[in-house]
N, C-alpha and C positions, 0 to 999 in steps of 0.2 A: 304501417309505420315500421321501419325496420330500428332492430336494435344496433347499436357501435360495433365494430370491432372490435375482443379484445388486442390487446397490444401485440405484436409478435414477438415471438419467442425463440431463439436461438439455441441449439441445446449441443451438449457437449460432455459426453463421458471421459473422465478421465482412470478412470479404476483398470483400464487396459493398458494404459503408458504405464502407470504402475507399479504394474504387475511383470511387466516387461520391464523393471526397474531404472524407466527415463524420468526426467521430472518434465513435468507438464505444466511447468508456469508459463512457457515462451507459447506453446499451444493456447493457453488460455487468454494471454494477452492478446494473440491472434484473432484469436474468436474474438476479442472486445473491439479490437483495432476495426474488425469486419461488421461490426452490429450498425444497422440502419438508426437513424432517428428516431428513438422510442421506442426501439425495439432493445427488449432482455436476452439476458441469457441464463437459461438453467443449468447446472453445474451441477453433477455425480461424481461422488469422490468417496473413498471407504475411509474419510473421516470427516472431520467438520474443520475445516479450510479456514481458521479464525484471521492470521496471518492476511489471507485475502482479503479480509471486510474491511481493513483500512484502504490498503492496494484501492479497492473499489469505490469504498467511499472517496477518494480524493481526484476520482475520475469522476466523481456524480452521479453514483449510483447507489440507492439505499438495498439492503440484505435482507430476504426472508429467508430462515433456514427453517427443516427440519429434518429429523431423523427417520431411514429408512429399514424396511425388516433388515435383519445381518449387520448391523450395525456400519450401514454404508448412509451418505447424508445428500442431501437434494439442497442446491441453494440457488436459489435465483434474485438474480443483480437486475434491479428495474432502473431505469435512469429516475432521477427527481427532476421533479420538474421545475425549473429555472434557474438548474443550477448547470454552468458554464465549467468546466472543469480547465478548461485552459485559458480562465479570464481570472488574471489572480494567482496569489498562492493558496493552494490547495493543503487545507488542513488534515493534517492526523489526529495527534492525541487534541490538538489546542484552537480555537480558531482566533484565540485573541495574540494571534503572533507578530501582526504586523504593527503592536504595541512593546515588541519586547525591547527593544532598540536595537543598535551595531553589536556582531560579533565581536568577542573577545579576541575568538582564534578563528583562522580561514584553511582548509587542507584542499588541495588540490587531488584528488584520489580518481583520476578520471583513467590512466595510466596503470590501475591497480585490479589483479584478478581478483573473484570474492572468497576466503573471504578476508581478506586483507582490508579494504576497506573498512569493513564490520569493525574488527578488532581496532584497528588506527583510531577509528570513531568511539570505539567503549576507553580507550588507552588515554585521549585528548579528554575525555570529561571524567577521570579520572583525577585529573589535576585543575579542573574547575571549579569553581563557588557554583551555591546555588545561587540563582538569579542570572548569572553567566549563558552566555549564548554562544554556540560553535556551528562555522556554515562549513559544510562543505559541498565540495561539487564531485559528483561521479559517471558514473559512463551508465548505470542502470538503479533502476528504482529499489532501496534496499530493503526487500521485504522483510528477510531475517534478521532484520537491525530492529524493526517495529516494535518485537514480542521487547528482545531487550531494553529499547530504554523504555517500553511501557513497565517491564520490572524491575527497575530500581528509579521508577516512579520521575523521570525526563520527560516534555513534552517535544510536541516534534510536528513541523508542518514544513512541506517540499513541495516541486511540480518538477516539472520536464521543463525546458526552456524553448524557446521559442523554435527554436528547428528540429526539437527531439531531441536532440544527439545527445544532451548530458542532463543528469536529475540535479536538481538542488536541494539544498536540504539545511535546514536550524534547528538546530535541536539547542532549549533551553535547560541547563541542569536541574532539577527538581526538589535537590538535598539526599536523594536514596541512593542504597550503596546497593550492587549483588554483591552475596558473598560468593570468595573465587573457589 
């Protein structure tokens, strides 16, 4: 009797893009765009890519991390199993979004380098209530938006649209301010 396979695994350093001072989000998404069915991927990074674990989760992938000697981090992205990342809106901070109702405000930011968007996006919920909702539409998935409105406490659930070409995005105001 033979044992299963475990699952394959995809692996990917990024500690040499770097170092070479590139960013290595588009490499990575690469690698993700590239993964077979059920197949992970392992991630090296000389830190711990927190940023990423939403990115990941809302493509359908759960995160193991840990720490490695030299303070460099291993994280490997397994798919979950039954979960469909491009059936639906794919949640970040909230999964109870498609309860929040109509946006207040709608930005078009599809047209806009980053990070312009970012900021448009922190500027609009500035001037909103909590319980208010803001959609906007962009040209790429805003990872550096995540950390912020997770810290002045926004929830926020997005996907890519049917052809890719542009992210969607709600972000519900949450009541929490950053201080500037």
């Amino acid at each position: 009797m033979s044992t299963p396979e475990p699952s394959p695994i995809r692996e990917l350093d990024v500690r040499p893009m770097l170092r070479a001072g590139e960013e290595p989000f588009q490499a990575i998404m690469e690698a993700v765009g590239a993964l077979q069915p059920g197949e992970s991927l392992r991630l090296v990074a000389p830190f711990r890519p927190v940023p990423l674990f939403s990115v990941m989760a809302n493509r359908g992938f759960a995160a193991s991390d840990r720490a490695l000697d030299g303070g460099d981090w291993e994280v490997v992205f397994s798919p979950v199993a039954g979960i469909e990342a491009e059936a639906g809106l794919a949640t970040g901070s909230s999964p109870s979004a498609m309860s929040w109702g109509d946006p207040i405000e709608e930005l078009d930011l599809v047209d806009l380098e980053p990070p312009e968007p970012m900021v448009r996006i922190l500027e609009a919920l500035e001037d909103l209530k909590p319980g208010d909702v803001l959609f906007a539409l962009l040209a790429r998935e805003p990872v550096f938006l995540f950390p912020e409105l997770a810290k002045r406490q926004h929830e926020w659930a997005g996907n890519f649209d049917a052809s890719g070409t542009a992210y969607r995005l709600l972000v519900r105001h949450g009541g929490g301010r950053a201080h500037k």
